[in-house]
Backbone as a printed PyTorch tensor [residue, N CA C, xyz], in Angstrom:
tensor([[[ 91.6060, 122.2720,  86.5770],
         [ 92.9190, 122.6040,  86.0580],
         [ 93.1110, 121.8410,  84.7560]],

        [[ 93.4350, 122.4090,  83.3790],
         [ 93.5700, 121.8270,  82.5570],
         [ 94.9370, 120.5950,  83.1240]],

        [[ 94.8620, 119.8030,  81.8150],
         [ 94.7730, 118.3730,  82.1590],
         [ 96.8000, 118.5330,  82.1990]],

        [[ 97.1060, 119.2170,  80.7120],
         [ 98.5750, 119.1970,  80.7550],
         [ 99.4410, 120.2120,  81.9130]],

        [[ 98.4030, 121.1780,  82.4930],
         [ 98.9920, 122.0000,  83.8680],
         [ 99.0860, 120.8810,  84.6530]],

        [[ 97.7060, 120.0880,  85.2450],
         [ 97.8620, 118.9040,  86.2890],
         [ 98.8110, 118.0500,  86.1490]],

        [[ 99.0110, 117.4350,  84.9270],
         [100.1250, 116.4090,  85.3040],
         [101.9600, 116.9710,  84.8390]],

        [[101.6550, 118.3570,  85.1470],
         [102.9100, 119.1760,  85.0180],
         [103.2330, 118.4150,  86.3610]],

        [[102.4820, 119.4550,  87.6500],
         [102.4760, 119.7710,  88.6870],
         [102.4440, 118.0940,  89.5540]],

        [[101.7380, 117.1940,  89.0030],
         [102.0840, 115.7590,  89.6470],
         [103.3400, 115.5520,  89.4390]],

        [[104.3850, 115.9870,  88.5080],
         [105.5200, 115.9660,  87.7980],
         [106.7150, 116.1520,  88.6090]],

        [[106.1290, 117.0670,  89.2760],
         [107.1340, 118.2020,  90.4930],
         [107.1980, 117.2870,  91.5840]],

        [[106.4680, 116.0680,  91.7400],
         [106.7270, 115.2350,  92.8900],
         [107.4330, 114.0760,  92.7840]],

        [[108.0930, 114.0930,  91.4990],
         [108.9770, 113.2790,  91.6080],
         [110.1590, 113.3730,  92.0950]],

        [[110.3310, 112.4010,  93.1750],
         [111.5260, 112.4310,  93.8060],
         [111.4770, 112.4020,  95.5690]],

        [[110.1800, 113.0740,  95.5690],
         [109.3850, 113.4900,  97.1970],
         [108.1430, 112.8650,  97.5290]],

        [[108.3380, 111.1940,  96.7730],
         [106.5450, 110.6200,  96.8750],
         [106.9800, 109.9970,  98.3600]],

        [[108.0900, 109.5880,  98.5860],
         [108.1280, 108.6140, 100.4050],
         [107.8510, 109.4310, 101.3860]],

        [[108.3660, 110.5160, 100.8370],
         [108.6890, 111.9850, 102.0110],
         [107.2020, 112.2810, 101.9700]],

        [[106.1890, 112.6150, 101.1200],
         [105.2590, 112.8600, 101.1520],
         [103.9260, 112.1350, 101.9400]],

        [[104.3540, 110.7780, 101.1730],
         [103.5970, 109.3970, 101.7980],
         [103.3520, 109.4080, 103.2310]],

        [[104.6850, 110.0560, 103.7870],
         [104.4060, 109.5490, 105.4220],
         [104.1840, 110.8530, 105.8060]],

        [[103.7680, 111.9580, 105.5190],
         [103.5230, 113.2310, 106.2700],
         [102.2890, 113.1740, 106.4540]],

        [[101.7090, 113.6150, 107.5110],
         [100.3910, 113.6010, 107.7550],
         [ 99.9390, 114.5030, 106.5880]],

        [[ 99.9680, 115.5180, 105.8170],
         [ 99.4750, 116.1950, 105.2880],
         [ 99.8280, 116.0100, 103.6910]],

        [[101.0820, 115.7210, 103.0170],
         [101.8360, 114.9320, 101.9610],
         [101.1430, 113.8920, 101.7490]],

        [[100.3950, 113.0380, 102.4990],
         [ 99.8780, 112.2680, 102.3480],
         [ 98.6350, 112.1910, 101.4070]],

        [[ 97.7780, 113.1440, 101.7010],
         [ 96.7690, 113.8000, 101.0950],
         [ 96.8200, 114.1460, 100.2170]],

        [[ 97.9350, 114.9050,  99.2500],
         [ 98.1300, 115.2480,  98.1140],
         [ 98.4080, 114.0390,  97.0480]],

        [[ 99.3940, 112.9810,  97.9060],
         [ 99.6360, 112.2090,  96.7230],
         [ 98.4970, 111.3380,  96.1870]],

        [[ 97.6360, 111.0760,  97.2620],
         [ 96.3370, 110.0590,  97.4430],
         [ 95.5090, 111.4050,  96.4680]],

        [[ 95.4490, 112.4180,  96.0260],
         [ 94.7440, 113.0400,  95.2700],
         [ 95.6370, 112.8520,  93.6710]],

        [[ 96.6590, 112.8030,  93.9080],
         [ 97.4660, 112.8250,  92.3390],
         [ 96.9900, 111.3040,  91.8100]],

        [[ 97.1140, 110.3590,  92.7210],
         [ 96.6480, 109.2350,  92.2360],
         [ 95.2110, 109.2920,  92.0420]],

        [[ 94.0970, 109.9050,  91.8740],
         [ 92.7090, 109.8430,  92.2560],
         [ 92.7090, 110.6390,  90.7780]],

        [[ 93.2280, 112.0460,  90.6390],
         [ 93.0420, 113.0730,  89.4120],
         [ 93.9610, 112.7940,  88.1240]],

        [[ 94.6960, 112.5800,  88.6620],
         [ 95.9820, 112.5070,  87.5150],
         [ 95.5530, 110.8950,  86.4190]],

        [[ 95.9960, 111.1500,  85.3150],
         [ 96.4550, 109.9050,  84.7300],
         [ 96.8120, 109.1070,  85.0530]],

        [[ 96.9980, 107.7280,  84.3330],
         [ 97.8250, 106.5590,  85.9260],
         [ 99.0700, 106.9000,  85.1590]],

        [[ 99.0450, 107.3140,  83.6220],
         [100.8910, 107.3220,  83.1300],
         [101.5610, 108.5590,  84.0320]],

        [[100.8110, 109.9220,  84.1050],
         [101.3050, 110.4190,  85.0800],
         [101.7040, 110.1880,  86.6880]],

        [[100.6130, 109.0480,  87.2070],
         [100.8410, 109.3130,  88.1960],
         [101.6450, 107.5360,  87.8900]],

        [[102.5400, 107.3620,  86.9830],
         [102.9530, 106.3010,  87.2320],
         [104.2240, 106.1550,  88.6180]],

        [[105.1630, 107.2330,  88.2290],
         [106.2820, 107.1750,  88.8490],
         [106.0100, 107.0040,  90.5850]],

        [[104.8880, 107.4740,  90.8460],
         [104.8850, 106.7800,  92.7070],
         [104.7430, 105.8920,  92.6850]],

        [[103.8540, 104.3050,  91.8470],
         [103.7150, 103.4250,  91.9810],
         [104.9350, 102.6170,  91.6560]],

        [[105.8660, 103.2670,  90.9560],
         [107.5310, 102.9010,  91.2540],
         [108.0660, 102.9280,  92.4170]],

        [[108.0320, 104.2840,  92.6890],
         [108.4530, 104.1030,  94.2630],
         [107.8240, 103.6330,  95.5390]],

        [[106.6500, 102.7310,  95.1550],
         [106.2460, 101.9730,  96.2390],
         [106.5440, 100.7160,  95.7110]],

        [[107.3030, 100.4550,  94.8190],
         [107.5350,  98.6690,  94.8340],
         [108.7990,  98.5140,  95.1890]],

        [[109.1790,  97.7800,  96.1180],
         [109.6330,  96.9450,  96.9570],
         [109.8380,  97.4750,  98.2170]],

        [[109.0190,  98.1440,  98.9610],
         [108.7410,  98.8140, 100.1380],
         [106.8480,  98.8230, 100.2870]],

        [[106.3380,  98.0830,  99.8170],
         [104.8940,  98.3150, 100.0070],
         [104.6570,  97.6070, 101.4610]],

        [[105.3950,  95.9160, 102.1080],
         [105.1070,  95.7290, 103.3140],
         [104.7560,  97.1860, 104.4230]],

        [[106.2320,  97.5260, 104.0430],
         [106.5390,  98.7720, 104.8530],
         [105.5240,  99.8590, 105.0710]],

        [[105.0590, 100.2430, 103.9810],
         [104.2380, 101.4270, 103.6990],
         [102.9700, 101.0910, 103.8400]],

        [[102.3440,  99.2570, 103.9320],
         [101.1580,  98.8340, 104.3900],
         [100.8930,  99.1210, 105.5760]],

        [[101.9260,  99.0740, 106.0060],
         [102.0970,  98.7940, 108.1200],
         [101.8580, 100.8500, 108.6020]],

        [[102.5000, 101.4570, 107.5400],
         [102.1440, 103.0550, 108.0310],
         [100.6730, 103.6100, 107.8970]],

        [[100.6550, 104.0630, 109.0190],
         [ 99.4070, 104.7920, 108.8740],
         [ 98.9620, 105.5480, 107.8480]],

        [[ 99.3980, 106.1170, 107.3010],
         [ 99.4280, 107.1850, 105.8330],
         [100.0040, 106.4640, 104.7960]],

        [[100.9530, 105.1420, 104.8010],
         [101.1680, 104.8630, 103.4640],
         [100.2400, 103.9000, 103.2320]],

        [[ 99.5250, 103.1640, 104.1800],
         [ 98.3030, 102.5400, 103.7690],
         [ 96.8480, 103.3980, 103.0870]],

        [[ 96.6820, 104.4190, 103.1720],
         [ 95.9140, 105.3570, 102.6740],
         [ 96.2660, 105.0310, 101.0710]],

        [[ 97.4220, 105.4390, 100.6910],
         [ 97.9080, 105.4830,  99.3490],
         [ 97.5870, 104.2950,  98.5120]],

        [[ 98.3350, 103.5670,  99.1570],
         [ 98.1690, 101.5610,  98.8180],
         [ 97.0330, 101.7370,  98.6280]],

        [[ 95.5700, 102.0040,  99.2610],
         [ 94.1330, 102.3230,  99.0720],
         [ 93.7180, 102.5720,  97.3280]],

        [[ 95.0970, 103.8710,  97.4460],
         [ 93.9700, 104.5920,  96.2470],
         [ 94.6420, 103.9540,  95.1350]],

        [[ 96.4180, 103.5440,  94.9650],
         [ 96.8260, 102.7120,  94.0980],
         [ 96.2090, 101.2450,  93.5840]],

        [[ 95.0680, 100.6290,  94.6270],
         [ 94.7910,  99.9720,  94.1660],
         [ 92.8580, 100.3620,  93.6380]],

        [[ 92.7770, 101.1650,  94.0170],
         [ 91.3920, 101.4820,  93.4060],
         [ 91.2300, 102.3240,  91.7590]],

        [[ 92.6190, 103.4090,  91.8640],
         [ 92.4670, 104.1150,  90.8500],
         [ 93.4580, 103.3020,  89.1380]],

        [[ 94.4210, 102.9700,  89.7180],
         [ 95.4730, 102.4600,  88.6440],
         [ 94.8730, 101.2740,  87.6700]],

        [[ 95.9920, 101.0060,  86.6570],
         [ 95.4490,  99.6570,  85.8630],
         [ 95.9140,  98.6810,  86.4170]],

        [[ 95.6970,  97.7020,  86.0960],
         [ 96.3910,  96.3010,  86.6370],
         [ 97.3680,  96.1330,  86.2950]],

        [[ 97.9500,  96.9010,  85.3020],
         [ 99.8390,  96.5780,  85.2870],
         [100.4350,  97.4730,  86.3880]],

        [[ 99.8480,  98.4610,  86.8770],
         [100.1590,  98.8050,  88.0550],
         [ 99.9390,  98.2220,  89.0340]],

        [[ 99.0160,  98.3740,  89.4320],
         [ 98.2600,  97.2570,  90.7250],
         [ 99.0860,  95.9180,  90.8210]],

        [[ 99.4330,  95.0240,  90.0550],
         [ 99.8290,  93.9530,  90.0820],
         [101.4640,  93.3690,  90.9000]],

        [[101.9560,  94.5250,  90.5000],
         [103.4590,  94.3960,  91.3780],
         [103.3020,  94.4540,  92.9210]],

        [[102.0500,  95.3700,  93.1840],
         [101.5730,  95.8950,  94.5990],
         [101.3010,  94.9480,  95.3400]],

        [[100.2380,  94.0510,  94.6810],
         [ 99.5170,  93.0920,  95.1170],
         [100.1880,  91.7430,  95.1460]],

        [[101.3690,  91.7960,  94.2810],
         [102.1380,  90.6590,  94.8970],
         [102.9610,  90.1600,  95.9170]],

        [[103.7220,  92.2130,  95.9000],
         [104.4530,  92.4710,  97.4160],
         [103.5590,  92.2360,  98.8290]],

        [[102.0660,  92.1880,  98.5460],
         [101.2870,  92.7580,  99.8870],
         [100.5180,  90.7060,  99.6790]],

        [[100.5540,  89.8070,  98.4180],
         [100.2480,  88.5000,  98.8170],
         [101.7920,  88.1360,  99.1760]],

        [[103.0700,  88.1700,  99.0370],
         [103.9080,  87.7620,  99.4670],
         [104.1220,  87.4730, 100.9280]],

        [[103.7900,  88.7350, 101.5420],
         [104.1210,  89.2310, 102.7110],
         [102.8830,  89.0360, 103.6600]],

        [[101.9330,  88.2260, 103.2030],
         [100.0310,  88.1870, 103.6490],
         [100.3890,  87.8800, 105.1200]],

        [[101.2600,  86.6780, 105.6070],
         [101.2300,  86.7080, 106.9520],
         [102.0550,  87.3130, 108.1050]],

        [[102.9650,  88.4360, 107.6140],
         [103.2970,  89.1250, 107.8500],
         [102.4370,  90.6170, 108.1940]],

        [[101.9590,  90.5330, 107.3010],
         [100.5940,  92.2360, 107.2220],
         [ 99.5750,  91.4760, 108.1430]],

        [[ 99.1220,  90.1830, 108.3040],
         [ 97.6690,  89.9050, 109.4080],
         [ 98.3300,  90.1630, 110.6510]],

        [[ 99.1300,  90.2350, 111.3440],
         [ 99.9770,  90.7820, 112.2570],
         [100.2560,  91.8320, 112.9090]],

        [[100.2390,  92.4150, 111.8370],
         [100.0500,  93.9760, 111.8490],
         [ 98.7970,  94.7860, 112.9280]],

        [[ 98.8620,  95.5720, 113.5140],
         [ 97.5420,  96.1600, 114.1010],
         [ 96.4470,  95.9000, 112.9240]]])
């Protein structure tokens, strides 16, 4: 898909990245927008996972995401993530 159709269409999910995050199947798409997309496009979910990342570590599907946010993004992204998830470190070993 050309590049300015794709990050049209990552575009259209703004607003529906939590709702998505936790659907078994929503899940999958966003973990692909973060994987294909730009990170400036796919900036706006990594907005809406800061200050809820404990939360979304502990979900089955929002830990998937957390995955690809920290594999695909830059470190000015990554970095807010990784502070919420060292903040909270003995809180998340707890966790299943």
């Amino acid at each position: 898909v050309e590049r300015d159709l794709q990050e049209q269409l990552v575009g259209e999910l703004q607003g529906s990245v939590m709702k998505c995050v936790r659907d078994q199947n929503g899940n999958h798409v966003i973990q692909k927008c973060i994987e294909r997309a730009s990170t400036e496009a796919a900036q706006f979910i990594v907005d809406d996972f800061v200050g809820q990342v404990v939360q979304l570590a502990t979900h089955p599907y929002g830990c998937r995401v957390i995955q690809r946010i920290l594999e695909h993004c830059e470190h000015a992204q990554v970095a807010p993530i990784l502070d919420e998830i060292v903040t909270s470190t003995s809180d998340l070993v707890h966790d299943q």
